[in-house]
Backbone as JSON, one array per atom type, in Angstrom:
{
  "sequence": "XXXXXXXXXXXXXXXXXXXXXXXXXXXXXXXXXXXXXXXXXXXXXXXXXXXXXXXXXXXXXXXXXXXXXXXXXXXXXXXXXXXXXXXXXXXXXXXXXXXXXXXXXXXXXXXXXXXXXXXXXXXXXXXXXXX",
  "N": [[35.47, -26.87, -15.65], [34.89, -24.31, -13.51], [36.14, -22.34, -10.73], [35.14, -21.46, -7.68], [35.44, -19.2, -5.35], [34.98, -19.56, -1.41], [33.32, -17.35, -0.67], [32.2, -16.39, -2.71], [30.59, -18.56, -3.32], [29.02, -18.61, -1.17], [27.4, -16.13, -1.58], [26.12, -16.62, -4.27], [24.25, -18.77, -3.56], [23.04, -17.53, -1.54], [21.47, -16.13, -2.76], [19.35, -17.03, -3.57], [18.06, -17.92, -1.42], [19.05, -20.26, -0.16], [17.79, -22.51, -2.0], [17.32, -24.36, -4.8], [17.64, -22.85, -7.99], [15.6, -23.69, -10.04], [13.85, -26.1, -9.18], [13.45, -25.7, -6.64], [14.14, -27.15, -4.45], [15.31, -27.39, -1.03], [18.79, -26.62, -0.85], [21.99, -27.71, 0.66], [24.74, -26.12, 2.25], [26.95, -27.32, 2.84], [27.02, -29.12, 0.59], [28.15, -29.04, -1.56], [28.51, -29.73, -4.79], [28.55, -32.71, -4.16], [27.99, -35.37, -5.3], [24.64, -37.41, -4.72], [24.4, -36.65, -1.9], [22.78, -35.29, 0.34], [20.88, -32.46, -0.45], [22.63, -31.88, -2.08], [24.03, -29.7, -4.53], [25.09, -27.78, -7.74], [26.79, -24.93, -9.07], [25.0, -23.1, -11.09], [24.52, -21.74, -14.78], [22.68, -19.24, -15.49], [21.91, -18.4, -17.68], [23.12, -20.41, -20.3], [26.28, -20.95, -20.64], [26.97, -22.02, -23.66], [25.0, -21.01, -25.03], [25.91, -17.52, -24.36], [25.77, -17.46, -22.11], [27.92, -15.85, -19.51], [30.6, -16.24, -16.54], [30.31, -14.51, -14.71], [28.83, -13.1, -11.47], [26.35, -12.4, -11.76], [24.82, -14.12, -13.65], [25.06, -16.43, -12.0], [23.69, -18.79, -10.53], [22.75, -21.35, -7.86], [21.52, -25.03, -8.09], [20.21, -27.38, -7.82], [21.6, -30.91, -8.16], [20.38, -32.75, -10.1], [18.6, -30.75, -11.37], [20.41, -29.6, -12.77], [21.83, -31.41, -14.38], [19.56, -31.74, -15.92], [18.87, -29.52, -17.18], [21.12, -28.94, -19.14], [22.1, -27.14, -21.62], [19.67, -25.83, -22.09], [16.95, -23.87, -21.63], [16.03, -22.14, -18.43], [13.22, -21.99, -18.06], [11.89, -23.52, -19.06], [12.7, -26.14, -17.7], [11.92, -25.28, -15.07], [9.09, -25.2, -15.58], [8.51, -27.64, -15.82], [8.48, -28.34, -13.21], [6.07, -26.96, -12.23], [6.73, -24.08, -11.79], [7.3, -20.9, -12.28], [9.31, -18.74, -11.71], [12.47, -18.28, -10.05], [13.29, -18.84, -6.87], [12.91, -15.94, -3.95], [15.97, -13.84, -2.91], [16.81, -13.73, 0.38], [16.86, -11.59, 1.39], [15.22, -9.94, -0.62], [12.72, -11.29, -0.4], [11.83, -10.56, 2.96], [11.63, -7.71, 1.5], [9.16, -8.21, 0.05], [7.43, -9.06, 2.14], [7.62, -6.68, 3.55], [6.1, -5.06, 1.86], [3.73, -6.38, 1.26], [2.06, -6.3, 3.71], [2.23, -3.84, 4.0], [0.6, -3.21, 1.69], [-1.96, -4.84, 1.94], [-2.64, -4.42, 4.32], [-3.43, -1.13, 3.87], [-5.63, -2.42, 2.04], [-7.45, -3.63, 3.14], [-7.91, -1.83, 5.34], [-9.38, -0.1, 3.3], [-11.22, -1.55, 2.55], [-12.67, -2.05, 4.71], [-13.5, 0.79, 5.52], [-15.14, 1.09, 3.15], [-17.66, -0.54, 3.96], [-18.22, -0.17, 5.98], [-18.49, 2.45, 7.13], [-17.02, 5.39, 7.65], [-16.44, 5.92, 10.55], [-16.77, 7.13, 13.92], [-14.41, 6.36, 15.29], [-11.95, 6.23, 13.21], [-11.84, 8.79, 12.44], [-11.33, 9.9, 14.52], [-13.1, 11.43, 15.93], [-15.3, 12.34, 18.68], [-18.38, 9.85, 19.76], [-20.5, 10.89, 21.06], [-22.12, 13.78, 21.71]],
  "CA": [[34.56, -26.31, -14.67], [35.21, -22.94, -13.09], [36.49, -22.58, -9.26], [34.66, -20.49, -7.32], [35.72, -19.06, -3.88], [33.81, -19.85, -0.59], [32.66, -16.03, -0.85], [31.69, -16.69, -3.99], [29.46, -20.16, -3.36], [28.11, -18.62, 0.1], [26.41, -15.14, -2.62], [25.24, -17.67, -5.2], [23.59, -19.86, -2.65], [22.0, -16.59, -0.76], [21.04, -15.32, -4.17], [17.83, -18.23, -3.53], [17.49, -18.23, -0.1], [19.32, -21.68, -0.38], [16.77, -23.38, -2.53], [17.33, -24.38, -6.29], [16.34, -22.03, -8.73], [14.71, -24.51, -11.37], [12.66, -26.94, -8.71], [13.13, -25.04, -5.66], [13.97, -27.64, -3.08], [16.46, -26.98, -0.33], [20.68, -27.22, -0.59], [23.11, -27.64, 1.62], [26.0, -25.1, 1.74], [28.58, -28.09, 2.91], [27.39, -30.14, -0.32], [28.46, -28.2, -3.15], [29.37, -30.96, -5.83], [29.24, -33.64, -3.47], [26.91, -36.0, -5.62], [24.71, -38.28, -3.53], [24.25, -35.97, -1.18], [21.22, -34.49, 0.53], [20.66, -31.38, -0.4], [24.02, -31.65, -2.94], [23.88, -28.44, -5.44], [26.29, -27.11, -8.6], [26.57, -23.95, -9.73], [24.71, -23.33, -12.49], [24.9, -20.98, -15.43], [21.18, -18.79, -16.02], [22.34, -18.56, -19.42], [24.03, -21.3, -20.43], [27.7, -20.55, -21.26], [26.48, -22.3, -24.76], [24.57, -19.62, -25.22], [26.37, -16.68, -24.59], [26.19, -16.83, -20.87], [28.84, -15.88, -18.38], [30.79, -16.66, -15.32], [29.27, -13.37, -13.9], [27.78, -13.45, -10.59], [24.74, -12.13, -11.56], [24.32, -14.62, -13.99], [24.79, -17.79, -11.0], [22.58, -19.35, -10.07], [22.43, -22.56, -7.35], [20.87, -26.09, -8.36], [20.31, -29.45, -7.27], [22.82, -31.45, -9.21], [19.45, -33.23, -10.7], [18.05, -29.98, -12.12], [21.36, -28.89, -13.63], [22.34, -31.93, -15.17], [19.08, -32.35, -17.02], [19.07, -28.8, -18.23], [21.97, -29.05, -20.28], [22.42, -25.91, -22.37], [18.27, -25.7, -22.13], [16.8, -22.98, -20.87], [15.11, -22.11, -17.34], [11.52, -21.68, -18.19], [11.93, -25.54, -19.34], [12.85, -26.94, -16.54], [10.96, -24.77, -13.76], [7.89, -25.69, -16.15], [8.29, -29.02, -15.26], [8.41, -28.72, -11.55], [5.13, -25.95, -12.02], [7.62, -22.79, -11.04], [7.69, -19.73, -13.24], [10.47, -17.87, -11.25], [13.48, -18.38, -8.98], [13.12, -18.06, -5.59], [13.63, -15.16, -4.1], [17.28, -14.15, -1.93], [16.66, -13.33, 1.99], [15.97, -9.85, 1.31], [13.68, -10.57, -1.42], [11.52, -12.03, 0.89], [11.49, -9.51, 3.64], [11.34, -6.52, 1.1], [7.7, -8.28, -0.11], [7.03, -9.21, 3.1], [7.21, -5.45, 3.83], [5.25, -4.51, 0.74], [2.26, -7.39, 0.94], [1.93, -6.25, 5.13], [1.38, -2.67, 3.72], [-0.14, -3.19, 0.76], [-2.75, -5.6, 2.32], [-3.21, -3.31, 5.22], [-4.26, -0.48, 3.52], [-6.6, -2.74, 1.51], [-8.45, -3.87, 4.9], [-9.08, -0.22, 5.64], [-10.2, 0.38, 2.5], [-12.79, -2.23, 2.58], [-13.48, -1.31, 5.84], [-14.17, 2.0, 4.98], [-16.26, 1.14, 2.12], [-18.72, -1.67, 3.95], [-18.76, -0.02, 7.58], [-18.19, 3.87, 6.87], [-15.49, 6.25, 7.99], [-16.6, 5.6, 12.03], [-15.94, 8.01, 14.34], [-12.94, 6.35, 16.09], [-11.44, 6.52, 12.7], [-11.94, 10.09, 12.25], [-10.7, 10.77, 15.73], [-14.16, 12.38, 16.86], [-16.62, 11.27, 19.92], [-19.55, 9.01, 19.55], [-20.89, 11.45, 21.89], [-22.02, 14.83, 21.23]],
  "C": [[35.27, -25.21, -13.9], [35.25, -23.14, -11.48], [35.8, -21.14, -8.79], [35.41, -19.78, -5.9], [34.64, -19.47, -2.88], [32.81, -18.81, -0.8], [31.7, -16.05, -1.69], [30.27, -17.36, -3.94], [28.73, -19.49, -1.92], [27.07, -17.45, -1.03], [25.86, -16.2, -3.22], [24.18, -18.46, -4.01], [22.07, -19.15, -2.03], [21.27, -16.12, -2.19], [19.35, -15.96, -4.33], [17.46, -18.74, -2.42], [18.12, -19.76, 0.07], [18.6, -22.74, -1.16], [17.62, -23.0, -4.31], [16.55, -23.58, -6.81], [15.5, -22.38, -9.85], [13.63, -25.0, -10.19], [12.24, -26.25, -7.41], [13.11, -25.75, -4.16], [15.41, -27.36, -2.52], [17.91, -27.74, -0.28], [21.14, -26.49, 0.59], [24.09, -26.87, 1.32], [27.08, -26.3, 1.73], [28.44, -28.97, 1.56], [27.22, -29.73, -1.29], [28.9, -29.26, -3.91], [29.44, -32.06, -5.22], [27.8, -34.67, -3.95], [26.38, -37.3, -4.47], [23.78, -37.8, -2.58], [22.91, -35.49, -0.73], [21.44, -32.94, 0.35], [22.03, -30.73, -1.63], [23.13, -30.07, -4.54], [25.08, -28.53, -6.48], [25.69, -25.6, -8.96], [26.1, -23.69, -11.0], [24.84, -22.2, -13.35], [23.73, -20.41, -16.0], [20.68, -18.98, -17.26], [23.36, -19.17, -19.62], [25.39, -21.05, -21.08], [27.37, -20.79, -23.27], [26.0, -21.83, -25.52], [24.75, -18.01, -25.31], [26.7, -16.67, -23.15], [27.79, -16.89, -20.13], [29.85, -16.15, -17.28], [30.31, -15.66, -14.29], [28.67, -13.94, -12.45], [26.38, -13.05, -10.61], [24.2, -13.31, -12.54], [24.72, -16.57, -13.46], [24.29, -18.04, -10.58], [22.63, -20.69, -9.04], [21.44, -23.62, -8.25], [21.14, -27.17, -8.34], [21.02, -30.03, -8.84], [21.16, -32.13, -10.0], [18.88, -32.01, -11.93], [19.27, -29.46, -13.35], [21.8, -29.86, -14.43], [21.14, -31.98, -16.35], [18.92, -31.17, -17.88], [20.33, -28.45, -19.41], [22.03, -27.37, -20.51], [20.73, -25.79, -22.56], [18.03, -24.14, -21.83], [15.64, -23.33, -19.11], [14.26, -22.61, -17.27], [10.75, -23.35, -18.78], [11.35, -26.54, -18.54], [11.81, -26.57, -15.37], [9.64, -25.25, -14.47], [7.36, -26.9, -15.49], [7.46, -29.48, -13.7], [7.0, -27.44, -11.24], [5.75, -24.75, -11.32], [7.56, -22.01, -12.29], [9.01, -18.74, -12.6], [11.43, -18.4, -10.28], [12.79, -18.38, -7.63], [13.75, -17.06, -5.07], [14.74, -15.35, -2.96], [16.2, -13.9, -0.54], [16.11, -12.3, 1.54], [15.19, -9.38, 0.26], [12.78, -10.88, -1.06], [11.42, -10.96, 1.68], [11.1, -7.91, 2.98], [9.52, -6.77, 0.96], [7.12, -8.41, 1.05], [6.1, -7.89, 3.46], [5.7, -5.11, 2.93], [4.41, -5.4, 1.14], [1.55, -6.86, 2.35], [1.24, -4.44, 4.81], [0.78, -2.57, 2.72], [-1.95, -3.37, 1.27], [-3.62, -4.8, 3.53], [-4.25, -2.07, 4.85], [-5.51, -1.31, 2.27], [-7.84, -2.86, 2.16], [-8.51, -2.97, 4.99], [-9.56, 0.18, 4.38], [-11.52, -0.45, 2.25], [-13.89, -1.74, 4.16], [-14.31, -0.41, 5.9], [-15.7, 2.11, 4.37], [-17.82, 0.44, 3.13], [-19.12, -0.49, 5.48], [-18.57, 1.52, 7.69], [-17.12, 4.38, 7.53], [-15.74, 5.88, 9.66], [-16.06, 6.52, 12.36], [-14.32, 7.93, 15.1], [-11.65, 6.42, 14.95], [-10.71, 8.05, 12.61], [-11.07, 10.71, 13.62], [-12.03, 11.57, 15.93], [-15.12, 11.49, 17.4], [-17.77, 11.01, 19.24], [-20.43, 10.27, 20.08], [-20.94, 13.01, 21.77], [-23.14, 16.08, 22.0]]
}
């Protein structure tokens, strides 16, 4: 098994917002390997070394010691199946980037319905009711 640094295990961890990336429930940073544990995690391997994968940090992943032991040399799309997940979760700033995007996306959708159902209005336009 491969030694990571703290540096190391604090990226992997943020890489999922702290949540497993097969089932998606929340780890603990202090219980890395510490079976038992609430919230206990291992590092896991996206692509299973078995497979071709890595020690790479892009290809680390967090997971509840439960999810990682039963995927074996499996793949992902397996396991997250199971637990009804098609994707990872995302890191911290994964989240706030959509955040951004769904807040303006969504926004200009609401004025565009707006638009459509209740017309351009004059306080849109910037000109008086009043003429």
């Amino acid at each position: 098994m491969a030694k990571w640094t703290e540096d190391e295990l604090d990226r992997i961890l943020q890489g999922t917002s702290a949540k497993c990336h097969l089932c998606h429930s929340r780890l603990a940073r202090k219980n890395h390997g510490v079976v038992g544990a609430r919230g206990a995690w291992h590092v896991d391997h996206s692509l299973a070394r078995v497979r071709g994968g890595t020690d790479y940090l892009r290809n680390l992943k967090p997971a509840c010691i439960n999810c990682n032991c039963s995927k074996g040399g499996g793949s992902n799309r397996t396991i997250r199946a199971r637990h009804g997940k098609t994707q990872a979760p995302l890191s911290c700033e994964g989240r706030r980037r959509a955040r951004v995007g769904n807040t303006i996306g969504l926004g200009g959708l609401g004025w565009l319905i707006g638009r459509a159902f209740l017309g351009p209005g004059p306080a849109i336009l910037g000109q008086s009711s009043a003429r």
